[in-house]
C-alpha positions as CSV (number, residue, x, y, z in Angstrom):
1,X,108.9,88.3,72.0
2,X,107.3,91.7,70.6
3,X,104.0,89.8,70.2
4,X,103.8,88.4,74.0
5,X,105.3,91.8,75.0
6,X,101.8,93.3,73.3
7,X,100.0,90.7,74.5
8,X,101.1,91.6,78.2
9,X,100.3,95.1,77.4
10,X,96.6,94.7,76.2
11,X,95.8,92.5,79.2
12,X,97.1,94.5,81.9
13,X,95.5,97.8,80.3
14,X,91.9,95.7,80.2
15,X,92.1,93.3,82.8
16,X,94.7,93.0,85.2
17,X,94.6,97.1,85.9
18,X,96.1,97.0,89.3
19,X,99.6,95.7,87.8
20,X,102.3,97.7,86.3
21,X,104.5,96.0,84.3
22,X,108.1,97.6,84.8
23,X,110.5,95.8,83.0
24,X,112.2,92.0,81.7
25,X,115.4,91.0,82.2
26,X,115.5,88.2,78.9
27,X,117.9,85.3,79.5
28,X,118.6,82.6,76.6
29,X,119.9,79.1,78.8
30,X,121.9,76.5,77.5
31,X,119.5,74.5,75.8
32,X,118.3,77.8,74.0
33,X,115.1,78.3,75.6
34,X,114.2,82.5,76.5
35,X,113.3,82.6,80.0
36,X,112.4,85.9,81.1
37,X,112.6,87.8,85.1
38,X,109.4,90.3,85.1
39,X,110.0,93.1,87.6
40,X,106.0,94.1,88.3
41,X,104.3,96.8,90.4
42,X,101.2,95.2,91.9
43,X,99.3,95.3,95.5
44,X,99.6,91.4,95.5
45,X,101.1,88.6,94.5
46,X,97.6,86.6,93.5
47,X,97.4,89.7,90.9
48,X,100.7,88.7,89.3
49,X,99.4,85.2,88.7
50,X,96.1,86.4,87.1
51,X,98.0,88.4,84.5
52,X,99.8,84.9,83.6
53,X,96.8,83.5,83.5
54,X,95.1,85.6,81.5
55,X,98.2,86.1,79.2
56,X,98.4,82.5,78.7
57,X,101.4,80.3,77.6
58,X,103.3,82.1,81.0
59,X,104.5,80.4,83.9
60,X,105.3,82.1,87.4
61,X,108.0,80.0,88.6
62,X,108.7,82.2,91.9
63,X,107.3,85.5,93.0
64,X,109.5,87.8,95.2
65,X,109.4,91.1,97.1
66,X,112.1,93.1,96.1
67,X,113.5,94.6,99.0
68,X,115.8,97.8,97.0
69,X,118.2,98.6,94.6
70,X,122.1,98.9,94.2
71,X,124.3,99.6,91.7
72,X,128.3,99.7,91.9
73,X,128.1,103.3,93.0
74,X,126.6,102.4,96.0
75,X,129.9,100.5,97.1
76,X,133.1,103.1,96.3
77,X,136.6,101.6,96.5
78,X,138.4,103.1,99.4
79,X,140.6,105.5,97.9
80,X,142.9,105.9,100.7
C-alpha cells in the first residue's frame, strides 16, 4: 500500500495537477483482496481516470459525485 500510496502522490504532483487526492477508505473482502474507495477533488471525472491510468495497476470501477456529508450528530435522538 505505502508504495502505490507514493506512487499516487508523485503522479498527481507531476501529471494529473488538477486532482486532489483526499482520502481512502481500505477494505479487505472475503477472498482477501484490498479494494480501496478514493474520495478525490477534481474538475472532472475523465481527470480521475487519467490518474488511474497513469498510476497503472488501478481500476475505476464507478465514479460518483458526492452530494455531502453526515455524521451521527447530524441526527440527535429526541430527548423528550
Amino acid at each position: 500500500m505505502p508504495q502505490v500510496g507514493r506512487r499516487s502522490n508523485q503522479v498527481l504532483r507531476d501529471d494529473v495537477t488538477t486532482v486532489t487526492w483526499e482520502l481512502s477508505h481500505v477494505v479487505v473482502g472475503d477472498d482477501g483482496l484490498v479494494t480501496t474507495f478514493c474520495i478525490y477533488d477534481a474538475p472532472s471525472e475523465s481527470e480521475i481516470h487519467e490518474h488511474a491510468k497513469r498510476l497503472g495497476s488501478h481500476n475505476v470501477a464507478a465514479v460518483h459525485e458526492i452530494a455531502g456529508d453526515v455524521t451521527p450528530d447530524d441526527f440527535p435522538l429526541d430527548e423528550s
